[in-house]
Structures are given as C-alpha cells and as structure tokens.
N, C-alpha and C positions, 0 to 999 in steps of 0.2 A: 504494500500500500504506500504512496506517498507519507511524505514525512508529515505533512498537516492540508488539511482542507481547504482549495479557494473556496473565500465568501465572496470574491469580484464579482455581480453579476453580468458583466462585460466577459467576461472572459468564460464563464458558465453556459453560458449563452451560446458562444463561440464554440466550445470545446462540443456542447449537444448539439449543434450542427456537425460535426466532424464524426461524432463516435456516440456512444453509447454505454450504458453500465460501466465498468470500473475501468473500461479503455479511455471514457468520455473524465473521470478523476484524471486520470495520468495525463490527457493532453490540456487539462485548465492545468494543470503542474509547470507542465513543457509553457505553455502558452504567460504564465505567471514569473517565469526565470527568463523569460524574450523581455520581458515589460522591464524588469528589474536591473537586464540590461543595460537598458536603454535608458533608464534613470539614472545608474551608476556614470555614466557618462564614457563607459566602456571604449578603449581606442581601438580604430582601423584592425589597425594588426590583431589583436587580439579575437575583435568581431571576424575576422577574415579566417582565422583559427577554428574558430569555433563552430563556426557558417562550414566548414570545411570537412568538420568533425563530424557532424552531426549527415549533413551530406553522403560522407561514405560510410555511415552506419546505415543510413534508410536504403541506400543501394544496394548493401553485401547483405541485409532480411529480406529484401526484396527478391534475391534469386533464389537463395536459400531457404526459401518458406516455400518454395513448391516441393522440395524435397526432405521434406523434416519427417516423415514416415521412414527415410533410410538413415541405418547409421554410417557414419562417415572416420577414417581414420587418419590423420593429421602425421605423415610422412616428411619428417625432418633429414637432412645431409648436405654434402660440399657440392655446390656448384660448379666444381672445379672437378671433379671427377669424369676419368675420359671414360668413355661405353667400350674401351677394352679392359678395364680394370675389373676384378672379382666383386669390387663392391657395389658396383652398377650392374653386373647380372645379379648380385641378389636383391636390389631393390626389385627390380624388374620383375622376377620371378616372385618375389613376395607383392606386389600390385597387382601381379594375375592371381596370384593363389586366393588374396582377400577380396576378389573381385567376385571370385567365386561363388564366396559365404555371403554374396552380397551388400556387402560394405562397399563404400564411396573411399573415392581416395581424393584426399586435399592435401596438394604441397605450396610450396611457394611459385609456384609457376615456373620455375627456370631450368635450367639445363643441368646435369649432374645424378646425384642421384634423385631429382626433383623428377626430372624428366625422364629418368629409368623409372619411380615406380608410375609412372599417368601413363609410357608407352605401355607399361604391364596388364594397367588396368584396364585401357583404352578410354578415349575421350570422353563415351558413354558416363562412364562412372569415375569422372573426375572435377575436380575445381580446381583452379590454379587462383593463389591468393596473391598476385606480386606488388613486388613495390618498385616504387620510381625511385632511379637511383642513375647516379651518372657514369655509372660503368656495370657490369657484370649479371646486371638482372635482369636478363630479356625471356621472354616466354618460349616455350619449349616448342618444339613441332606438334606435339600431342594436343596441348590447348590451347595453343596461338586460333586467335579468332573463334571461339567457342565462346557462347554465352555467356559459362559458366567460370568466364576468368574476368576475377574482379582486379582493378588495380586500387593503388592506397598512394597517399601522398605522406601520411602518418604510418611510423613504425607500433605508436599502440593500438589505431584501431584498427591496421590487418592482425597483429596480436589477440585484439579480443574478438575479431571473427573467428579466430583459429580457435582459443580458446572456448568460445560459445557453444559453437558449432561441430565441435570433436567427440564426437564417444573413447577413444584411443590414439596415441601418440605412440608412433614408432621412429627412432632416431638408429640412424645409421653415421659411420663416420662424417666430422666435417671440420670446419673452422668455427670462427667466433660466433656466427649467427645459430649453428647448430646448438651449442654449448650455452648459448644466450639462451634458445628457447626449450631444452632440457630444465635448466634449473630454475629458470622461470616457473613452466608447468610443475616442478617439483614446489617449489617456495607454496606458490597458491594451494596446490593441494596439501601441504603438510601445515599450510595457516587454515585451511578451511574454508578458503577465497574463493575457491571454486570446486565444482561435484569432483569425488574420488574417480578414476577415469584406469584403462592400462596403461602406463608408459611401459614398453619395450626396447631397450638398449639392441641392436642386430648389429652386426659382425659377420664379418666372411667366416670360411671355414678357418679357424686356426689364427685369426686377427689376434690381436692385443690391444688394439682402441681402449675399448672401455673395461680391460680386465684392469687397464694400467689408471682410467679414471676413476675406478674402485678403489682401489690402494689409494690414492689420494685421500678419498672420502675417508675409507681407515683409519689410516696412516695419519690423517692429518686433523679432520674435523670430528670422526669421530671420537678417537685418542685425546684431543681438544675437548670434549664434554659440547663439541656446538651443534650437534645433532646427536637424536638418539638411537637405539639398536631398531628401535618399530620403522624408523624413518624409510632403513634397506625393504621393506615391505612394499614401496610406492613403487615399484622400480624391479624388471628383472632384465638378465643381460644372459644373451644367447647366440648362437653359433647358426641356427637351426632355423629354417624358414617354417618348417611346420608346427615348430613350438613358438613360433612369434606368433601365427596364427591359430594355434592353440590357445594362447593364453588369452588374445583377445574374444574369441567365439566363449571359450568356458566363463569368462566375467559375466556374460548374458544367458546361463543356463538355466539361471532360476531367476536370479538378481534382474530388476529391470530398470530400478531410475530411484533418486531421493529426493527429498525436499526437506526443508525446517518449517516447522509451525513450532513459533515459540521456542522453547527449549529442546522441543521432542527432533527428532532427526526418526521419519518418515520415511523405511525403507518398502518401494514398491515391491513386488515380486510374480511371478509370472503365474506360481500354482502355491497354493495353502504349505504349509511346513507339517510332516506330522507332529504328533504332540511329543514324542521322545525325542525327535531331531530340535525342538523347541526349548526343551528342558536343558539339551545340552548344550545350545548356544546360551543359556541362562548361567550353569554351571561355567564354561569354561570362558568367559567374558565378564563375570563379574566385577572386575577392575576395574573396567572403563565405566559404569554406572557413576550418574552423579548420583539419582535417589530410583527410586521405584527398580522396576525388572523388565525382561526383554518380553513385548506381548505379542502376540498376534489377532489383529481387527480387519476391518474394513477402513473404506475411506474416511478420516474423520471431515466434520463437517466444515470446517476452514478449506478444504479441500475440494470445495461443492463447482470452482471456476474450475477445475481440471477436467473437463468433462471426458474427454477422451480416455482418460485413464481411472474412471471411477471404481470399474469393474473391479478391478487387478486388487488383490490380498494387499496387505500389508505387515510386516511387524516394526513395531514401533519401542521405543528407544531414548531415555534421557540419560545422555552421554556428559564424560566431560570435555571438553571442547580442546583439549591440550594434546590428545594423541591420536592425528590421523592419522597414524599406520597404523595403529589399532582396530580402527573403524574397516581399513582395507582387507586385513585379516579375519574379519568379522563377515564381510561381505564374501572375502574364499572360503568361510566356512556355512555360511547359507547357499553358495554354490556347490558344496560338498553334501549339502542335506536331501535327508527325504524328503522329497514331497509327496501331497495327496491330489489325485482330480478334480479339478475346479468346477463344480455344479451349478 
C-alpha cells in the first residue's frame, strides 16, 4: 500500500480517470510526488533523470507483462568471450537445455557468453536487457531487433528489471559486471530486499573460476565473521549443465512464490504438505521462529488482490528477518516434502 492516502481531490479525481481500486491509490501517489516536484523547484537535470527513470521502467513492464505466466532465468558472463572457448558452449548448451523446461532466458543483450546462452535458447525465449555504453555493449545476432530487447540509459533500472523479473540467476565466468551482478543478487537476497531466487555459479568442465571465488569468500569474509555459514546456502557452484538445470526446475517442485503480510512470510506452494512432512519442517526449523510455529492454511485474507494465485496452499511462517539462508534451506526442504492432492 502506499505510504499514506491523497486527500487532493484534484488528483483523486485524476488518478479514477486513469485506474481503478488500489491501482487508482498508487497513481494519486505517482500523481502527488509529480506535484511535489514541481513545488520543490526541482532542476532540469534532475527532472531529466527522473523523467528518464520512470520512462524505462513503464517500457521494460510493458513487454514483460505479456509474459509473466513464464518463468524467466537471468544469464550473467564476459562479453569478451570468443564462441570457441569451453565456456560459450556451455552457456549455449545450458540456454537450450532450460529452454526446454520452458524457462525464458534474459541476458544483457551482448555478445559472449550473453549471446551463447539466447543462441541456445533461441530468440523465441529470450530478452536481451542492454545498456548504452560507449564501447562493448552491442546486441547479439540472436536479439538484435527482437521486441523483446529492451535498452536502458540507467545501470539501476536494467538492474531492477533483471532483478524483478528473474525467477533464477545463473552466472558463468566474467569480469567486473559479472561479479557486480553476483553479489548484488547475493547482498538483496541475504538482506531480504528481494524474493529468495537460484543463483547458480556454472563453470566449464574442470574451471577454477568460482572454486577460486569461494576461497575468497572462506578465506576471507567468512574467517572475517562478515558473513555467515547459512549465507553459502544462496549460492551453488557447479561443473554440470544438468545440475545447473536441476537445481533451478527442483526450487519449483513444490515451492511456488512468497510474499510478507506483516511479519508473517507467506510461503505459496503448488500441493498441500502432509501433516508429518509438516511437523518436521516445525521440528527441524525451529531456530528461525521469531514467535508462533510453521502452519499450513489457505490464502489469508490480505491476500484477496492476488487473484491469480488464491487457489495455491500455503504454509505460513513468523520468521526472524536476520537469516536468509535459512529461509532458502527451508524452502529445499519443502521441496524435499511430501505432499498431498490438491482437491
């Protein structure tokens, strides 16, 4: 919900020609931070910023709300990678493999291993997200002139299309931008900034990339006290295209999506839990409890705008908000559970 109610009726006014029910709140919102604007006496540049911003967020929903019934996996690596290297066939062959299980593949539009996994995928089931940039970032033959390649003027809001719009993040070797948007995606998930998701770490056969970016994290930050042991949870690193593809299809076995109402953390699910697979997510999770126990209900009624999703089971959950790899552990082990048939 918005942070508090316009009473403008100028603006109310405005917003119910535009929209409707709790869409028609959020645009007297939008409509009441334009006004304040322009009170504030706001300069050029700034407005030109902003105008900008908001611009290439209405553009990248606008493609991407025809395809929001597919999930979509967010394909990070080097641009610089030439299509004889090991690690551009296994892009390649891992964009066909998850093309398969019918996932979308979104990279950054460019060449390398960008454009090894969207030739995998093929055009069909691809987005290219690029950015303007005075050297190195041109779009690939795969989504050069496809609909579905959006460009960005802004490095944060092709960022939070990526991140919006991703069910799973697989990073393959690269340089700074790879490495930027690893521990990005890490940081938001282990703050709670953004839903639990796969990140998969891939590698050629026999690489040392990210055996040697481990040790770091070891070696340095963990040995440091500046992350903790749950944290390795967010994150697996693999050799193996059909375990990168494993790991993302098994997150969606049971598991389907979360939300927060309030303090509670809202976990969807596809089929009922039995009552013993329930008991023992109760048992071996008790840590992360801030008060009550793990339940299983239906929709609750804060949840009544989801219409799409009302059906779907739930077990629900007052967590403490300090250990997201916990919460990801939790979620492997509701993928590990019994379920029952949903009637």
């Amino acid at each position: 919900m918005p942070r508090h109610k316009v009473t403008d009726p100028r603006l109310l006014k405005l917003a119910g020609e535009l929209a409707s029910g709790r869409s028609a709140e959020f645009i007297a919102h939008i409509l009441e931070n334009v006004e304040k604007l322009a009170k504030n006496n706001t300069g050029i540049a700034d407005l030109k910023q902003i105008d900008t911003t908001l611009q290439e967020m209405r553009e990248a929903n606008q493609i991407f709300a025809r395809y929001r019934h597919r999930r979509k996996v967010a394909v990070f690596g080097s641009a610089r990678i030439s299509p004889d290297s090991e690690e551009y066939q296994v892009a390649k062959r891992f964009g066909s493999c998850i093309a398969r299980k019918k996932f979308m593949v979104i990279t950054g539009g460019g060449d390398g291993i960008m454009g090894a996994a969207q030739e995998g995928a093929g055009a069909e089931n691809s987005f290219g997200l690029n950015i303007n940039l005075p050297f190195e970032q041109r779009a690939n033959p795969t989504i050069d002139g496809d609909p579905k390649l959006i460009s960005f003027k802004y490095f944060f809001t092709r960022k939070l299309s990526f991140v919006k719009e991703t069910h799973a993040f697989v990073l393959l070797p690269g340089g700074f931008g790879t490495l930027d948007e690893g521990f990005e995606c890490l940081t938001l998930m282990q703050t709670g900034k953004t839903a639990i998701v796969p990140l998969v770490l891939l590698d050629k056969p026999n690489g040392y990339y990210w055996e040697a970016w481990r040790r770091f994290l070891n070696n340095d930050l963990f040995a440091s006290h500046m992350i903790s042991e749950s944290d390795f949870s967010l994150f697996r690193i693999t050799h193996k295209i059909d375990e990168a593809v494993e790991e993302i299809v098994r997150f969606y076995r049971v598991f389907h999506s979360y939300r927060w109402v309030g303090r509670k953390m809202v976990i969807r699910i596809q089929n009922p839990l039995s009552a013993s697979s329930l008991q023992h997510l109760n048992e071996q999770f008790a840590f992360i409890l801030f008060e009550g126990c793990i339940e299983q209900t239906n929709a609750l009624p804060e949840e009544r705008e989801d219409t799409t999703l009302l059906s779907l089971p739930r077990v629900i959950l007052t967590p403490h908000k300090n250990n997201f790899g916990a919460l990801r552990q939790l979620i492997d082990a509701i993928n590990d559970s019994e379920t029952t048939t949903n009637t």
